[in-house]
N, C-alpha and C positions, 0 to 999 in steps of 0.2 A: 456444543457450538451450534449454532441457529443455521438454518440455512442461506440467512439474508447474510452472515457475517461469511459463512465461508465463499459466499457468491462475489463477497465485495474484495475480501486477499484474493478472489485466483484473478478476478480482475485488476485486481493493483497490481499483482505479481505478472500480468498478462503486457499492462501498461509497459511497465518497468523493461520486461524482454524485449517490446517489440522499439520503445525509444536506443536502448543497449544495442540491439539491430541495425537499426536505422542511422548512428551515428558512426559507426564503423562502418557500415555500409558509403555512407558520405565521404569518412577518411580513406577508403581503399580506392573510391574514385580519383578524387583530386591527387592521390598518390602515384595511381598507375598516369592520370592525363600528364602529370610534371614531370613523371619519370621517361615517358615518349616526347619530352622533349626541352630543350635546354633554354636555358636562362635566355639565349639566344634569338631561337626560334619565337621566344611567347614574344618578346620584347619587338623582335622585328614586327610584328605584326602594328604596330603603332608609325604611323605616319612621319612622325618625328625623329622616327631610327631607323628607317629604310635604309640609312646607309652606315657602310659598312666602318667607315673611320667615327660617327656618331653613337655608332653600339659600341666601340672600343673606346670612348671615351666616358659611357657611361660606367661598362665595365672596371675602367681605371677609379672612377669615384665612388666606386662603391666603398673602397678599402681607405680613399682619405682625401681632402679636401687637396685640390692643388691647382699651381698656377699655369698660366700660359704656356710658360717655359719648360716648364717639368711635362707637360701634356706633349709639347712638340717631337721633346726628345722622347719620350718614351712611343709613340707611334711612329714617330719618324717623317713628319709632317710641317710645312712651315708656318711660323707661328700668326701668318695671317691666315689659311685655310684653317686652325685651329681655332680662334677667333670665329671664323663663319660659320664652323657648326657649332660652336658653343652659344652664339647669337638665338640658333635654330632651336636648340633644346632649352633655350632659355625661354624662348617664346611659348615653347609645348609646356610649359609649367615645370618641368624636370628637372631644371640644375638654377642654381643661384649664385651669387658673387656676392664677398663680402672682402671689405679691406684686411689685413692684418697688419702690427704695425712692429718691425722687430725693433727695435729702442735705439734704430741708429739713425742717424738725418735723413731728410727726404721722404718722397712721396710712400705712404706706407704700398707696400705690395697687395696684391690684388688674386684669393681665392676664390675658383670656383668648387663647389658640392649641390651633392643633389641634396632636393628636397626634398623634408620630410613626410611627402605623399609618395611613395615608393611608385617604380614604372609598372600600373596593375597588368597582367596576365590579361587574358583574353577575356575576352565578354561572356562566356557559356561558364568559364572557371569560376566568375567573381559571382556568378548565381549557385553554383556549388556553395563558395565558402558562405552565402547570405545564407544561402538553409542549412550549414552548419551551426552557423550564431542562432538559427531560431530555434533548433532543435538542442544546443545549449543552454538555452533561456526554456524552453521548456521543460528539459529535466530539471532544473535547480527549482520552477515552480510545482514540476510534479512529486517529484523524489523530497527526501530528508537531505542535509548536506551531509551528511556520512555516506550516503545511498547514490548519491548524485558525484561526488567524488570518486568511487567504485566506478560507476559508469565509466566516467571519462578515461581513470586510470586502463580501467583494460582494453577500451578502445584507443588507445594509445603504446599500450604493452604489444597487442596485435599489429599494430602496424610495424613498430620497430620488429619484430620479428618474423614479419614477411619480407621486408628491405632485406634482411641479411640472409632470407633463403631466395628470395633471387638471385640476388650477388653469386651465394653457393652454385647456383644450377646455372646461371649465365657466363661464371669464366672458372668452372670448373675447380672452384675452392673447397679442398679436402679437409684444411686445417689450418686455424688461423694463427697471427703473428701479429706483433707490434708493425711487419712491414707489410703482410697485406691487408690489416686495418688499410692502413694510411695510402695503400695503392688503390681498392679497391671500396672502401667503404667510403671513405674523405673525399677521395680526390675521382672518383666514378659517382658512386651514389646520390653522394651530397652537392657534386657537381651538375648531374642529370639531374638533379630535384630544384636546381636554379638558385642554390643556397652561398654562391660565390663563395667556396671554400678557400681559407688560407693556414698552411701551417707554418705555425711561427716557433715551434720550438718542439726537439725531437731526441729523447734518450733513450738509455737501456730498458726502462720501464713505465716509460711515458709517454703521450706524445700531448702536445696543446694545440688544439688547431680555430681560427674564427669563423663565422659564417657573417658575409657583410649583406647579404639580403637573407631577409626571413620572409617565407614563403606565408606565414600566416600573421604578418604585420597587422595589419589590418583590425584584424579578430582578436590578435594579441593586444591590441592598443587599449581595446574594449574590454576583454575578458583577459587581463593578464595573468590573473592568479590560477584560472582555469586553463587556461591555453600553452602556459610558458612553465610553471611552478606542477602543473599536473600529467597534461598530456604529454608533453614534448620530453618530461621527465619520465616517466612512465616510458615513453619510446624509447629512452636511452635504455631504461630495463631493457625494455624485449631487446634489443639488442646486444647488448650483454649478456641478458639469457640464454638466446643464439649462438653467441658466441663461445657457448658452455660455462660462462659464467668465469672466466679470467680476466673478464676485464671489468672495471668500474669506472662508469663516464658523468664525470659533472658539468654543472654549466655554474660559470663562475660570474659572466655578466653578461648581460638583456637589452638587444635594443628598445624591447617594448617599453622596460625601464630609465630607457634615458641613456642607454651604454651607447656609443657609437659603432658597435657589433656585440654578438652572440659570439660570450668564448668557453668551449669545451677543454675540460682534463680529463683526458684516459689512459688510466692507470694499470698497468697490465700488472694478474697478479701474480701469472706463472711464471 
């Protein structure tokens, strides 16, 4: 072998490490920035949610379109103060109204839901996730698509298996369970990560739970195959890995896709 050829793999091989680096590197950022702070917190930061009965209405629409009335009762608000901040976020571009008509006489009823530009994170985050998209778009032009899939998977294996060795070392989890998955992974992790967790269904060896925000909307919209089909899958590994490997979590349907939430099956196997 020539020297110009061995000069040119340690360099591709060299390429290859430091994008494999570099991407992982980007997901441990935005991982640990979302996990110091909640869905809450990023969202307040927006002029339009400063307040407090505004963010619990966004919160409510994450999980499903509704009206007036269903929003009053459920904050506990009158249905003209609910009105005045639905006015408000309607103006920030965030929520929309559309008729629906149930087949009976009279004026059809009247939903609000947010819109399909989710409420972005802070300004410093949304430049993370852009030089995540450019350092995705660069490996698929540097790498092979065998080579380039590799990448992403283990930059995504790595992250789920750090989420679940925090967990461990933060509330002192020796051994896990179908219940402290769902205590502490669902309803801690996925909650600190701004992923609006809900579980909808829960047995002896399973639990189903949604996520009505996805934190890498965005990126998934562009890059679905990459971002939802590999990484985010690949993280349910590592995390399962984690978990020593009793459990098996799938994603059954995508908002990137069109689904109106992210819904997971984790299937305990012990």
């Amino acid at each position: 072998m020539s020297i110009n050829v061995i000069f040119k793999t340690f360099a591709y091989k060299n390429i290859r490490k430091k994008l494999e680096e570099s991407i992982i590197f980007i997901l441990k950022i935005i991982n640990n920035s979302l996990g110091r702070m909640k869905m809450a917190d990023a969202v307040e930061a927006h002029r339009a949610l400063s307040n407090r009965a505004r963010l619990e209405i966004v919160k409510l629409l994450y999980r499903s379109p509704m009206t007036v009335k269903e929003i009053s009762k459920k904050i506990k608000l009158q249905p003209i103060t609910v009105r005045h901040h639905l006015r408000l976020l309607e103006e920030a571009g965030l929520v929309s109204q559309r008729e629906v008509r149930t087949g009976s006489a009279g004026r059809p009823s009247v939903k609000y839901e947010l819109t399909k530009v989710k409420p972005p994170v802070a300004f410093p985050m949304r430049q993370y996730f852009a030089l995540l998209n450019l350092l995705i778009k660069a490996i698929k032009l540097t790498l092979s698509e065998k080579e380039a899939i590799e990448v992403f998977r283990k930059a995504g294996f790595e992250m789920g298996l750090t989420a679940v060795k925090k967990l461990e070392a933060k509330y002192d989890v020796s051994e896990w369970s179908l219940d402290t998955f769902k205590q502490y992974f669902i309803e801690k992790c996925l909650e600190e990560l701004g992923c609006e967790p809900e579980v909808v269904k829960i047995g002896k060896s399973a639990i189903v739970y949604r996520l009505h925000n996805c934190i890498f909307f965005e990126l998934a919209l562009e890059e679905p195959e990459i971002t939802c089909n590999v990484i985010h899958s690949s993280f349910n590994d590592g995390v399962s890995k984690r978990l020593g490997g009793i459990a098996k979590i799938t994603m059954s349907k995508c908002l990137a896709l069109g689904d109106p939430y992210c819904e997971h099956v984790c299937r305990w196997l012990a």
